[in-house]
C-alpha angles and dihedrals in degrees: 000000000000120000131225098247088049089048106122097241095195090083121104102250104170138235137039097284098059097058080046094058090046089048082056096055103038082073106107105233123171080211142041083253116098106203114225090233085068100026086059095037084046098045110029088051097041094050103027093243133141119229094262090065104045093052085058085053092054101038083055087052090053093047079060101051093239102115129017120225115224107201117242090358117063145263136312132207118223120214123246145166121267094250093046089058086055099050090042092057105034 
């Protein structure tokens, strides 16, 4: 199955969430882990949000099973087929 990071991201996957989560993972890590300095910087200037909102955006996204939350650290991105991310976002 095809997994999340080899997903062609030029598709046109609707919804918010889904240019949320390839914002995500347009962030360079040596690691899984996102760290929150970049997550925040990434995500607040792309989309125009203050931290607040996007805590409530990924906390949505955890809910959903589609990132985990390290405390203290950052985000990670947890892998999925190409269908189940369809079906997440829709």
């Amino acid at each position: 199955m095809e997994q999340l990071n080899s997903i062609d991201t030029s598709k046109n996957y609707t919804g918010l969430y889904s240019i949320f989560i390839r914002r995500l993972k347009e962030i360079n890590t040596r690691s899984d882990l996102i760290a929150f300095p970049d997550v925040f910087e990434k995500l607040c200037r792309n989309f125009s949000i203050k931290k607040e909102e996007c805590w409530k955006i990924l906390r949505f996204l955890k809910e959903n099973g589609v990132i985990e939350i390290i405390f203290s650290h950052g985000v990670k991105i947890k892998k999925f087929s190409e269908v189940e991310i369809r079906e997440i976002i829709s």
